[in-house]
C-alpha positions as CSV (number, residue, x, y, z in Angstrom):
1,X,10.6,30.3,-2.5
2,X,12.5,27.4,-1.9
3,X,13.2,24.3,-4.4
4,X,15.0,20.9,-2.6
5,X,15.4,19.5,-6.6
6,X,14.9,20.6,-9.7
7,X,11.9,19.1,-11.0
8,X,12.1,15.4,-12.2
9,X,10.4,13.8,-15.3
10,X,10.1,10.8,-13.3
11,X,6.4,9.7,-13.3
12,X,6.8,7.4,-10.4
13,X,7.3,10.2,-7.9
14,X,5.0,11.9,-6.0
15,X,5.5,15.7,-6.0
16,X,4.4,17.2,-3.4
17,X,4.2,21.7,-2.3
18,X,4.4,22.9,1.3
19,X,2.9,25.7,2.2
20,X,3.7,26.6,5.3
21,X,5.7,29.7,6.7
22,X,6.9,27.4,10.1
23,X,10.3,25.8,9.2
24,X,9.9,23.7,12.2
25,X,6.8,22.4,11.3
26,X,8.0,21.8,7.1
27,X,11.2,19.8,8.8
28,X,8.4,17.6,11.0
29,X,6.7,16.7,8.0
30,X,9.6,15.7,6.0
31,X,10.9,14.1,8.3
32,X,8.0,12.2,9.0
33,X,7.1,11.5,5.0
34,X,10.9,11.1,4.7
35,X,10.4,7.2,4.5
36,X,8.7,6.9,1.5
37,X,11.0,6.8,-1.5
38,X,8.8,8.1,-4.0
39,X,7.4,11.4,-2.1
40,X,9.4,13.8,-3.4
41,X,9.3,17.4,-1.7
42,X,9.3,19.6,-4.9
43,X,9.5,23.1,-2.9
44,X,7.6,24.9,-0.3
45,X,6.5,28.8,0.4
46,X,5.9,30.7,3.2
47,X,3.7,33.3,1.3
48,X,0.3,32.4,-0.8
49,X,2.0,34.5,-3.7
50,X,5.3,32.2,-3.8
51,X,2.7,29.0,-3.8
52,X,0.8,30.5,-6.6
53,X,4.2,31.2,-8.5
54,X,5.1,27.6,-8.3
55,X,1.5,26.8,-9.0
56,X,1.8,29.0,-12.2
57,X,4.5,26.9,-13.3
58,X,5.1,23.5,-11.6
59,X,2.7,20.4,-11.1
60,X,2.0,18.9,-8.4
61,X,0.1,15.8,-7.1
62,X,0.0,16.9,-3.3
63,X,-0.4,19.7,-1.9
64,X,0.0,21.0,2.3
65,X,-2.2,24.0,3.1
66,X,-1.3,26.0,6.1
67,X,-4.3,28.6,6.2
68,X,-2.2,31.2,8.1
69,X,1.1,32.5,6.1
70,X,3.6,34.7,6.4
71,X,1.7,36.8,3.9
72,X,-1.5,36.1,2.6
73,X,-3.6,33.3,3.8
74,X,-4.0,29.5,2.1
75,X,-7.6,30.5,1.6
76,X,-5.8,32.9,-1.1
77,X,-4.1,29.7,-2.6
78,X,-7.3,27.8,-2.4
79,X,-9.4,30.4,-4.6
80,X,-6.4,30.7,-7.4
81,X,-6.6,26.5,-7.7
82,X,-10.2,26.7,-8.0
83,X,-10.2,29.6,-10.2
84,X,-7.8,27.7,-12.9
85,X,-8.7,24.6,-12.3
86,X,-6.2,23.5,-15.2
87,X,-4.7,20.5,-13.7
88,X,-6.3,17.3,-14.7
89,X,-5.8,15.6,-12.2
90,X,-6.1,18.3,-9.6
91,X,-3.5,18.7,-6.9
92,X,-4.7,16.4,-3.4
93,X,-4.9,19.3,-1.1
94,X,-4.7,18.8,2.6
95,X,-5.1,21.5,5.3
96,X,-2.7,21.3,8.3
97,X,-3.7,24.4,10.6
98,X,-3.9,25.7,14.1
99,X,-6.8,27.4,12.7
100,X,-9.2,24.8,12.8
101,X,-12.2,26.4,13.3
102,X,-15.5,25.0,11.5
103,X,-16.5,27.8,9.7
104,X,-12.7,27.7,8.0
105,X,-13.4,23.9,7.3
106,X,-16.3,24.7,5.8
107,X,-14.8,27.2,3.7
108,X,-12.0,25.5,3.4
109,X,-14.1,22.8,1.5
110,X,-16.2,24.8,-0.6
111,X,-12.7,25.9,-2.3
112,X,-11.8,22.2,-2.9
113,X,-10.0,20.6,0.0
114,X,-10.0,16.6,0.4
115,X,-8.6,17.0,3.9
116,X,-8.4,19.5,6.8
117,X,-6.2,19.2,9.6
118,X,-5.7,20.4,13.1
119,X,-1.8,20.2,13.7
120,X,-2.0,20.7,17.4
121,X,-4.3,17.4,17.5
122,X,-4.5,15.6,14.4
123,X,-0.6,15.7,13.2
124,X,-0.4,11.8,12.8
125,X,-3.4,11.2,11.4
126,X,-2.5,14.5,8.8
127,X,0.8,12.1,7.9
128,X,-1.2,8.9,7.8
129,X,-3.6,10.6,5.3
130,X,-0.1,11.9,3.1
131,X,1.2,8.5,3.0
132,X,-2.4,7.0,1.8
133,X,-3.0,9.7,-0.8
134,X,0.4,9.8,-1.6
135,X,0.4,5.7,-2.7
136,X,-2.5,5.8,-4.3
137,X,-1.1,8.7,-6.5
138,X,2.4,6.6,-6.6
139,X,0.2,3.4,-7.7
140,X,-1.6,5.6,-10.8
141,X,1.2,6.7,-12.2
């Protein structure tokens, strides 16, 4: 488990989870979020067991799903969200996978996803939906 900052009480950011066990893909998307001032990346895991620990204890308004982890699978952190469903407003969650296979999409959605993503061909348009969802969530606040 890895945290960039201790968490703020800072309303107007936007704090966002990656879960994703590829450190080359985490570094492509912060650096390609890293523009937006009030995106702030909160911490990531490799594992669905460290995302449910910082679930368990840390809000967040946007979530990055990879499906396929280190250990354990996204659809693992996708159940435990819609099993607790105790965040009002729930997390945005947005799948980013090489995995993008219909029958996980539709799964995928069943558990509660607003977005799902193919890395190898939808990347930029993953980042364009991050920076939408992630000003409209700046703009409530």
């Amino acid at each position: 488990m890895t945290t960039y900052q201790e968490v703020s009480t800072d309303n107007k950011e936007v704090c966002v989870m990656l879960i994703e066990d590829s450190p080359v893909i985490r570094d492509a998307l912060k650096d390609a979020l890293s523009g937006i001032s009030y995106i702030r990346f909160a911490a990531t895991a490799a594992t669905a067991d460290e995302a449910i620990a910082w679930l368990k204890s840390t809000h967040f308004d946007l979530l990055v799903i990879d499906l396929e982890l280190r250990e354990g699978t996204g659809f693992d952190v996708l159940h435990f969200l819609r099993d607790q469903a105790r965040q009002t407003p729930p997390p945005v969650r947005v799948v980013l996978t090489n995995h993008a296979y219909p029958v996980y999409e539709q799964r995928a959605r069943a558990l509660g996803v607003d977005y799902f993503y193919d890395k190898s061909m939808h990347f930029e348009e993953a980042i364009g939906t991050i920076e939408t969802e992630a000003a409209k969530l700046h703009t409530a606040h």
